[in-house]
C-alpha positions as CSV (number, residue, x, y, z in Angstrom):
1,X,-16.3,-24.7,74.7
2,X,-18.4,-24.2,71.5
3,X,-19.6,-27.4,69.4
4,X,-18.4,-27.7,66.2
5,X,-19.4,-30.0,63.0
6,X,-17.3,-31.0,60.1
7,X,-17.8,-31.7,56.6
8,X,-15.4,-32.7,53.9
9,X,-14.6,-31.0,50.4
10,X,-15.7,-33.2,47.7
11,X,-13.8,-32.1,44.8
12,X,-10.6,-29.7,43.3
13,X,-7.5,-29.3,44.9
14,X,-9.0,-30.1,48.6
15,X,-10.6,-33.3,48.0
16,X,-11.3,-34.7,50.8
17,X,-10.5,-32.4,53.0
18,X,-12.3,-31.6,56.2
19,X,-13.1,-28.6,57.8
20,X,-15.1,-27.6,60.8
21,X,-18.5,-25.2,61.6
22,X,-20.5,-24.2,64.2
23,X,-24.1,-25.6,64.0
24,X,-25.9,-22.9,64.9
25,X,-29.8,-22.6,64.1
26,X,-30.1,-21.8,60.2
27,X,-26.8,-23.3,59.7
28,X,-27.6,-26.4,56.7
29,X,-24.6,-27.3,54.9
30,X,-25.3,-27.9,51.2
31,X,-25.4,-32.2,51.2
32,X,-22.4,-33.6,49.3
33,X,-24.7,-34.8,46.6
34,X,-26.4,-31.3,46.1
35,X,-22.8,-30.2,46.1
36,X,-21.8,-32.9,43.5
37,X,-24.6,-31.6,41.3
38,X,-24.3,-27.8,41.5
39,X,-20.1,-28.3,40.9
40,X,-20.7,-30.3,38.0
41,X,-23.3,-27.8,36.7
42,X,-20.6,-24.9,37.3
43,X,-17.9,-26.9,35.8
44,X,-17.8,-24.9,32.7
45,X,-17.5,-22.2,34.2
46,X,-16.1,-22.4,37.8
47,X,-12.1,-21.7,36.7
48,X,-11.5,-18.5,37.2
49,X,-14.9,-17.1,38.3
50,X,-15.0,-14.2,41.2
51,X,-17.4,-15.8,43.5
52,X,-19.8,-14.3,46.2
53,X,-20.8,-16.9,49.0
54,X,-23.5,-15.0,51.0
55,X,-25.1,-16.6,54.2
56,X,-21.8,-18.4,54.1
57,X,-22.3,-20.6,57.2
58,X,-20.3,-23.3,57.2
59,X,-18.4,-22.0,53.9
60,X,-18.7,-25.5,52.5
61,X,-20.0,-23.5,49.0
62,X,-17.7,-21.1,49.0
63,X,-15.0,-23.4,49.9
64,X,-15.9,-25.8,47.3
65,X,-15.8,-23.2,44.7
66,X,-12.1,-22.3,45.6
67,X,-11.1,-25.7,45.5
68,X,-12.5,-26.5,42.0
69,X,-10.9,-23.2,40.5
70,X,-12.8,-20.4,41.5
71,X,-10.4,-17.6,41.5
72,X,-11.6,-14.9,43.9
73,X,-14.1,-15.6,46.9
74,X,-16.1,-13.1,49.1
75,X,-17.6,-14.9,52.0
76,X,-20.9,-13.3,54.3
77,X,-22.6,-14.2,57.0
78,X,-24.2,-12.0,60.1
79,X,-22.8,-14.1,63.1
80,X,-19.0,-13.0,63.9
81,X,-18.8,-16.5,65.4
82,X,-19.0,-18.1,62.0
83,X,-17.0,-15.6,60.1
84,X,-14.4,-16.4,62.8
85,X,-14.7,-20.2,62.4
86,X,-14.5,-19.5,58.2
87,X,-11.3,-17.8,58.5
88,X,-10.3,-20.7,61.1
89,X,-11.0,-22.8,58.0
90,X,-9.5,-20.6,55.3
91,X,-5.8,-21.0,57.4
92,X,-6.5,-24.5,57.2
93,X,-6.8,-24.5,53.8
94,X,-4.3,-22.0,53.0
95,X,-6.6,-20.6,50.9
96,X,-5.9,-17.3,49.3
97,X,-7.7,-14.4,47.3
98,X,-10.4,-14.8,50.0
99,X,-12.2,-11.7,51.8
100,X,-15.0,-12.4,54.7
101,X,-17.5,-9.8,56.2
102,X,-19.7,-10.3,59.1
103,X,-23.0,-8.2,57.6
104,X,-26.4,-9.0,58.1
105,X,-27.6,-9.7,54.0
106,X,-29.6,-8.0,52.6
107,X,-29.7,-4.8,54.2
108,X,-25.7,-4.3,54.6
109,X,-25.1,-5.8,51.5
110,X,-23.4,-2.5,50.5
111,X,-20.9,-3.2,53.1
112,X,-19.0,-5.1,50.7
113,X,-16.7,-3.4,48.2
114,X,-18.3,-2.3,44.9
115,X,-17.2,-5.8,42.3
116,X,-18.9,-7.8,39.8
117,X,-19.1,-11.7,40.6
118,X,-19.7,-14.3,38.2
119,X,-20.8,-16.9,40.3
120,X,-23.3,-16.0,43.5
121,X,-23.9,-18.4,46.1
122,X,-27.6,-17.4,47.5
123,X,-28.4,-20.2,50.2
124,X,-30.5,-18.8,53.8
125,X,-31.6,-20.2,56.4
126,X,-35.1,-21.9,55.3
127,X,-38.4,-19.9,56.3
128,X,-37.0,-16.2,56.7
129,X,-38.1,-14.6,53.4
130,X,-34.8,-13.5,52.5
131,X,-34.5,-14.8,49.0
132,X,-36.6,-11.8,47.5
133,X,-35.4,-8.9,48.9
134,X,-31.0,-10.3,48.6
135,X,-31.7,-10.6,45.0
136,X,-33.4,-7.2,44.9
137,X,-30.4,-5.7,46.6
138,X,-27.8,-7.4,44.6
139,X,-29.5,-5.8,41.2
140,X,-29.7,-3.1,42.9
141,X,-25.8,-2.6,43.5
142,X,-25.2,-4.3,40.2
143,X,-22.7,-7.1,41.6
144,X,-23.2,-8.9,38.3
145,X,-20.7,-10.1,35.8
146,X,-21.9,-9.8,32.3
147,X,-23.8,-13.4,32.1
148,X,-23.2,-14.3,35.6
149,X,-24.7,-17.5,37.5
150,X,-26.6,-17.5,40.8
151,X,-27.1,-21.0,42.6
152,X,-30.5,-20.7,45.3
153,X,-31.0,-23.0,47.5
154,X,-34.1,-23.1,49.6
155,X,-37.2,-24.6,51.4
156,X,-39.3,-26.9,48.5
157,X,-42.4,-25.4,49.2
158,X,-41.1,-21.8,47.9
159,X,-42.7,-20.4,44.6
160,X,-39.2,-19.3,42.8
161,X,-41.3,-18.0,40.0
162,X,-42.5,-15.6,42.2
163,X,-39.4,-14.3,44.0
164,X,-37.1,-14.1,41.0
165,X,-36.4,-11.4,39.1
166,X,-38.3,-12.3,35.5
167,X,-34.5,-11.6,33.2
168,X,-32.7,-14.6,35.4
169,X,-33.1,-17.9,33.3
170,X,-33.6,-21.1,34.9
171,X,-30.6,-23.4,33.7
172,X,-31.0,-26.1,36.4
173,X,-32.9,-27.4,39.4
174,X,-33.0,-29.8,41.7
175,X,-35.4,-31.2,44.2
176,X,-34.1,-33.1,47.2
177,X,-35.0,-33.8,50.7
178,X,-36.4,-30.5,51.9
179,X,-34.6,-28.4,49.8
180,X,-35.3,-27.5,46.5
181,X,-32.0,-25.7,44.7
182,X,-31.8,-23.4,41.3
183,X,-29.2,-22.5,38.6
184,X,-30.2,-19.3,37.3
185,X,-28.1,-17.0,34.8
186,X,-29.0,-13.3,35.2
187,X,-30.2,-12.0,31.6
């Protein structure tokens, strides 16, 4: 029998909603209040928007995003466990317009289906480097809407300036806890 945790939707047509993940090491579900604040950054702009939830984990971004309007959602994450337990979640929720894909970001990136997203959840496990090298493969395969929004989330020590492609503005940011999160728009 696997463990499982639960968090709740805080906002859209799932309020309040719970729905469960596995904990695994590297799994850190976005805080409500971190939640609370990226939303109401995206509010403008959530309705409608193809979104792209990568390191998924417990699919409490990606979930979020659905609830408050988002449109379309791609979900990724390496462990087939969790993809499992996200689609467990997505039946829950009868969510639609919702693909998954178990691929190990960045390098199988191209796994998923040639698209443009407007929104792009980018939020790995702490410590692992992987910021740089995702957002160098996501130019790469030009996943971009024209004026599209990328939401980092990461350890507080990290130098963003340094890891972030110099055309993404910094709209927001955040420093909480250990985590230290960004709103960028890619230029």
């Amino acid at each position: 029998m696997q463990s499982v945790s639960t968090l709740r939707i805080i906002g859209g047509k799932w309020r309040s909603r719970r729905i469960s993940f596995i904990p695994l090491k590297g799994v850190r579900p976005t805080t409500n209040v971190n939640r609370e604040t990226l939303f109401n950054w995206l509010s403008p702009v959530i309705a409608g928007a193809n979104c792209l939830d990568l390191f998924a984990g417990s699919g409490a971004l990606g979930f979020e995003a659905l609830s408050r309007g988002g449109s379309n959602l791609v979900m990724v994450d390496s462990s087939a466990r969790i993809v499992s337990k996200l689609k467990e979640s997505a039946q829950l929720l009868q969510a639609e317009n919702i693909e998954f894909y178990c691929a190990k970001v960045p390098e199988r990136l191209n796994k998923i289906i040639e698209r443009s997203f407007d929104i792009i959840f980018l939020d790995p496990p702490f410590y692992k480097g992987l910021i740089k090298p995702t957002c160098e493969k996501l130019l790469a395969l030009n996943f971009f809407a024209k004026g599209a929004y990328v939401y980092v989330e990461a350890e507080k020590q990290l130098d963003f300036e340094a890891i972030i492609p110099g055309s993404w503005e910094i709209l927001r940011q955040k420093k909480a806890g250990l985590a230290k999160s960004y709103l960028f728009q890619v230029g």
